[in-house]
N, C-alpha and C positions, 0 to 999 in steps of 0.2 A: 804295240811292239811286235805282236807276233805278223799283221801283217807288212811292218818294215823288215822283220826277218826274212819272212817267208820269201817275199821279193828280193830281198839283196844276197841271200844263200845261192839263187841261180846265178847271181852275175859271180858271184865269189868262187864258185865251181870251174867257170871260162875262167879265170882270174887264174884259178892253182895248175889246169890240167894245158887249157887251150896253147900259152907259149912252147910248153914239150912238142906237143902235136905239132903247130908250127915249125917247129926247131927238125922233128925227123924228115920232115915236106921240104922242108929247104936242105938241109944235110943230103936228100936224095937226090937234090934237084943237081947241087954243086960237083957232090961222087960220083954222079952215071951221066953228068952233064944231059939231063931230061927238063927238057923246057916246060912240059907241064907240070911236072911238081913244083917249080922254080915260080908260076902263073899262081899256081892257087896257093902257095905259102902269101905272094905278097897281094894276094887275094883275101886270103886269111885276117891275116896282119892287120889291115882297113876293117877288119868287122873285130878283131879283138878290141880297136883303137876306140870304135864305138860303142861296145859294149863298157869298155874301160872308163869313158868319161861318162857315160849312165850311170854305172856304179858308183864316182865319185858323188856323184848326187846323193842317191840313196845310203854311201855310206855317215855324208857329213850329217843327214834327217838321224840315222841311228845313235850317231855320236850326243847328238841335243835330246833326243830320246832318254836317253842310261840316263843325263840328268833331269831332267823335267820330271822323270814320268819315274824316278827309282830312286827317290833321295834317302831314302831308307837302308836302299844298299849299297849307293855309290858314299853317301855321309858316314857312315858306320865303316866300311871295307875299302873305301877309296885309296888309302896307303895301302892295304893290300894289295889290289889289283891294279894298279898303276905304273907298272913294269910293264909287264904284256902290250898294254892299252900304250907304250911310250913306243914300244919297239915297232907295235902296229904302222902307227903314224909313220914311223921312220923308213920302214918299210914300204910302206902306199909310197910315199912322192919319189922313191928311189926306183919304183916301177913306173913309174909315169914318166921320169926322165928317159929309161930307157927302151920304154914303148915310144918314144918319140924319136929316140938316135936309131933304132932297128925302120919306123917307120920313114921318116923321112932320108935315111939309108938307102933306100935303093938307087944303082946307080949312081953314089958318090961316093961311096965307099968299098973298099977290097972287098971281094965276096967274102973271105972267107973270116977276114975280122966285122965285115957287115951279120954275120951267120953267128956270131960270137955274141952279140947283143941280144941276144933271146936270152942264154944263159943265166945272165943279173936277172932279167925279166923272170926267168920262173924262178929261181931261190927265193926273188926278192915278195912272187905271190905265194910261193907256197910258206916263207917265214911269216908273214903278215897275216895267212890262216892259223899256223900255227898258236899265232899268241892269242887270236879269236878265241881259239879251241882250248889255248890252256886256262880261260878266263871261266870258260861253259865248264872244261874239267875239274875248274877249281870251288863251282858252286856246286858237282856232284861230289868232289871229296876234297871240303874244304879242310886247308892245312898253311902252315907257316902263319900263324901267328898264335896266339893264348886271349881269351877273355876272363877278363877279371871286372866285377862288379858290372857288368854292361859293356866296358869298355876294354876296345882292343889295343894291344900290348903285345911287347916281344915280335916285332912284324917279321917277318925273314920271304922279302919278296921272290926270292929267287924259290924258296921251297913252295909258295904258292903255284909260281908259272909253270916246276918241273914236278907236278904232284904224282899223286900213283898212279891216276888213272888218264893222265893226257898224250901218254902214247899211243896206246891203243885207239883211244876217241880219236886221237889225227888222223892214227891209220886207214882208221875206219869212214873218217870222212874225205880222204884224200883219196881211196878209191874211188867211193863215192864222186868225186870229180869227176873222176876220168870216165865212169862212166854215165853222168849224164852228158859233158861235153864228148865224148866220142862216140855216143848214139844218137845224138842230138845232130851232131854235123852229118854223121853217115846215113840219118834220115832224109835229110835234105839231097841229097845225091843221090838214094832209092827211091825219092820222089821222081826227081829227075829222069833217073832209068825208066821207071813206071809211065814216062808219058815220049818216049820215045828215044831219050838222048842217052845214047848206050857208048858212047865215044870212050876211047881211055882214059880222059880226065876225069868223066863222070864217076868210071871204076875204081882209078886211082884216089880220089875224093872219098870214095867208100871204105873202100879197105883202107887206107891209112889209120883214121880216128876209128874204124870198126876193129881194127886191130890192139887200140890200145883199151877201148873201152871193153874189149874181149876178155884180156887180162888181167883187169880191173873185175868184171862180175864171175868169173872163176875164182882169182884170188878174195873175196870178201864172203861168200861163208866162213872162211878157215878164221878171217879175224873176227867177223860179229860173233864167234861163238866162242872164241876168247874172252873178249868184252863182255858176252852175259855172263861169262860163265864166273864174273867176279861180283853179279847183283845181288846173289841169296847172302853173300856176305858184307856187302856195300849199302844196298840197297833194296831190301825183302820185300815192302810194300811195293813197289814197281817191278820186281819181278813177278811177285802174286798178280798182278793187273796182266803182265803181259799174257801169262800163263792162266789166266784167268780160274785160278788158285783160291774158291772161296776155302776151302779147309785143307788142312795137312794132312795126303795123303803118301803113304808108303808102302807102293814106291808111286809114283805120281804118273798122270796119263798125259796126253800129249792132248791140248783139245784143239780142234781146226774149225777157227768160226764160232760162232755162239754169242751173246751176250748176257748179261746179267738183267734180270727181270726180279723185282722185288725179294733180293737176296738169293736166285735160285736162275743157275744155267741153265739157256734153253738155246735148241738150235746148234748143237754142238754134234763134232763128231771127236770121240774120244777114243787114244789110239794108247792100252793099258801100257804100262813103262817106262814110254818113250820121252817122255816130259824128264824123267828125273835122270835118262841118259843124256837129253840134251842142254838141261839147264844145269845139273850138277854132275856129269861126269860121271854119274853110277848109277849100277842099279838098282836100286833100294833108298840113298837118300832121300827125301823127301824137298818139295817146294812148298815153301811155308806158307800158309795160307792164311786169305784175309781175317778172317777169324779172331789170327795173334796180332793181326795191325787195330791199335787204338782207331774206332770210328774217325773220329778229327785229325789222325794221318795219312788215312789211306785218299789214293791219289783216283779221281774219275776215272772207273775202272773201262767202262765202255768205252770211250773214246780211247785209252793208250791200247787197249787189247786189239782194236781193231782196225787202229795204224800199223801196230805194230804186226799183224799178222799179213795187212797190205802191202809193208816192207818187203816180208820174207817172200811173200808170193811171187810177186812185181822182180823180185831179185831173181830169183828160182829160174822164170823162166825167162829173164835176161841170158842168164849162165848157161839156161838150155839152148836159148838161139845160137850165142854164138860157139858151144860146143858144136852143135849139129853144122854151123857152116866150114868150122877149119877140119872135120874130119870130111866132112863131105869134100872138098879142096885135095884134101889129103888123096885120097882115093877119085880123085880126078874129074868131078863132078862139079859142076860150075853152078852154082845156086844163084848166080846173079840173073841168071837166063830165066829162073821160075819168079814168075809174078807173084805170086802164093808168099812165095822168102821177101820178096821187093815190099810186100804188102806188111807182112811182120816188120820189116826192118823199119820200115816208116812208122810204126805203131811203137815200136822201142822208145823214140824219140821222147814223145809227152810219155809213154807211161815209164822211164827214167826220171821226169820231173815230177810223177807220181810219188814214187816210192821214194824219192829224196823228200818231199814235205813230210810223206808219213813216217818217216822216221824220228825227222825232227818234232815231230809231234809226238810221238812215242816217249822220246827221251824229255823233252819239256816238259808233256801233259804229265808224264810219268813219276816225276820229282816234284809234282804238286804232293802236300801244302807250301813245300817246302823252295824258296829263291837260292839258300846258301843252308845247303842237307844239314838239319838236325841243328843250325843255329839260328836264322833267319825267316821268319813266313812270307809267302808272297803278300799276307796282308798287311804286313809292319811294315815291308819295303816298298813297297806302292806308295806315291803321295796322294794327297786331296786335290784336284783341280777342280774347281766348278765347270772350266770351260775346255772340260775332257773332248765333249762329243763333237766341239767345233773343231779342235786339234784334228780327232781322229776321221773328221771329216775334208779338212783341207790334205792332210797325207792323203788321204783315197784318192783325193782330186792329182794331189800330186804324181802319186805311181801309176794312175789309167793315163794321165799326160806323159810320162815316161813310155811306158809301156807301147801306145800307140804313136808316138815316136821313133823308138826305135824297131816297130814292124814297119812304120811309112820308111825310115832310112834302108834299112836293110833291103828291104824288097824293091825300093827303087834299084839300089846298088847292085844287086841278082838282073833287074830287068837290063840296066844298060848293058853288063857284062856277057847278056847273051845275044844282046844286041851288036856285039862285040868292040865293045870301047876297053879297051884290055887294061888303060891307065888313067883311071880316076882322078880329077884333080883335088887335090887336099887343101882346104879352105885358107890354112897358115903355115904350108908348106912351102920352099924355096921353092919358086919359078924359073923354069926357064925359058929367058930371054927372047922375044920376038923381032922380029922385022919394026911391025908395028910401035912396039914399047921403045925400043931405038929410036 
């Protein structure tokens, strides 16, 4: 499960952020009548289209997953969470129909109701995350139903889907989108730059999605530290983990780095304070420490402490790069011309795909023992397979055949475009009409 996550969390990131991006590329193209932003939106478009039917893949393997491999929580909580999980579905094939009118759109349709087809397209990815996320929010603060004697009772699915804690978690991962899909695309274009092609489209390719993912890793400290800052009361053992918190101290230090070694931090640099300003908002509270977590709840402290501080890193100086490029702009300075910035901006790309696994790692590994906080164990919800490791060996086989898939599609697609074949034919797209076929 975690590695059908970990792979289909990237496609589902293009899924939420990539149509917007598309949507201002063409909006700019239509407004200033600029033929290159009009080129790489329906340039774009062709690689969301394949990204899109990859994910359909990986998403259908996830779906038989939840039951195969989680009959403990899908058996017991299935009326639960079967809202969400309804709306998902509903959502997916209503983006697919309109990634196909936007794609097969060009040139048959008005620009400007052609331009209009993105719109369904991102409500329809960013609602279909949304119910993902209220499914993850609903196993960190499960609610909307009552158990009685084992069994669930009183269900009120809606109070499950809209819980306490699924706004912020969207938030936080809808940024999250934006900035790995718009470091990611504006790497590919600081490659570009990097080996010579410094044309406007190259530029324009850059700044576009470096603009959005700019906004995106600015704005996402202000929310992840809303979102912790609700753990010491949600969830204390995984805050202890993050904060790597073996005892309560008052007021609590901030530690950077370190691991736990036979009960006892080492490797740490500890900064006095600063831990109970940024996890609890003062100074003097305290971050409850492993100590008060029952041994059989606390969550593999190693692993969540040091995702999660690869999170924050990885985030940090996202937020720096592109601070430093729009003031630099600002004051007239063109950083696209230093190879040095070309070099980082390429280096954003994977380490945005970095710090999205570690997060999710963070918050998963984090909420171990626990599937559905404080009612369900990961080990009651787990079933028995005998034939686990040949499953999880034919998914391996399945995501590296994905995977090397879609780099042999894409990078064909890249090579003829610079070859310059401007319009790709689409496999089950309308044709038009030759001499020949007459």
């Amino acid at each position: 499960m975690a590695l059908s996550l970990g792979w289909h969390i990237v496609l589902a990131c293009f899924g939420v952020a990539f149509p917007t991006i598309i949507f201002a590329m063409h909006w700019r193209g239509i407004r200033r009548q600029d033929a290159d932003a009009l080129l790489l939106a329906k340039r774009w478009s062709k690689v969301s289209a394949v990204l899109f039917a990859i994910g359909a893949v990986s998403g259908t393997v996830l779906s038989f997953e939840m039951g195969l491999l989680w009959p403990g929580l899908m058996g017991t909580y299935g009326d639960v969470l079967g809202l969400p999980f309804a709306f998902e579905g509903l959502a997916f094939f209503l983006e697919a129909i309109f990634i196909g009118l936007y794609l097969y759109g060009w040139g048959r349709m008005p620009p400007r109701q052609h331009l209009l087809m993105l719109i369904p397209m991102a409500i329809t990815g960013v609602v279909g995350t949304f119910c993902v996320l209220a499914v993850n929010a609903w196993m960190n603060n499960p609610t909307g139903f009552k158990l009685v004697d084992g069994k669930v009772t009183d269900v009120d699915p809606w109070a499950a889907m809209f819980n306490d804690g699924v706004w912020l978690q969207f938030a936080h991962m809808w940024l999250a989108a934006f900035m790995l899909a718009g470091f990611a695309v504006a790497a590919v274009y600081a490659a570009g730059m990097l080996r010579g092609r410094t044309d406007r489209r190259h530029r324009l390719g850059f700044l576009v999605p470096f603009a959005f993912a700019s906004v995106a890793a600015l704005s996402q400290p202000l929310v992840g530290h809303l979102l912790g800052s609700r753990l010491a009361e949600t969830q204390p053992a995984k805050l202890a983990a993050f904060e790597l918190a073996t005892e309560t101290e008052s007021p609590s230090p901030l530690r950077l780095g370190g691991i736990l070694v036979d009960g006892e931090v080492r490797y740490s640099i500890d900064i006095p304070v600063l831990g109970s300003i940024i996890a609890r908002n003062s100074f003097t509270k305290p971050v409850e420490g492993l100590e008060t977590i029952p041994e059989e709840d606390r969550p593999p402290v190693n692993i969540t402490h040091l995702s999660f501080q690869t999170m924050i890193a990885i985030g940090t100086a996202l937020a720096g790069l592109a601070a430093l490029f729009w003031i630099a702009r600002r004051r007239g300075r063109d950083l696209l011309r230093r190879r040095w910035f070309l070099r980082a901006a390429v280096l954003a790309g994977p380490l945005a795909f970095v710090a999205l696994e570690a997060g999710w790692i963070a918050t998963e590994v984090g909420r171990q023992p626990w599937v559905v906080y404080g009612y369900l164990r990961t080990a009651d919800a787990a079933g028995e397979n005998s034939g686990l490791w040949w499953l999880f060996g034919a998914t391996l086989v399945v995501y590296s055949l994905m995977t090397a898939g879609a780099v042999v599609v894409l990078r064909s697609m890249a090579r003829r475009w610079r070859e310059g074949a401007e319009d790709l034919p689409s496999p089950y797209g309308p044709q038009l009409e030759t001499g020949a076929d007459r």
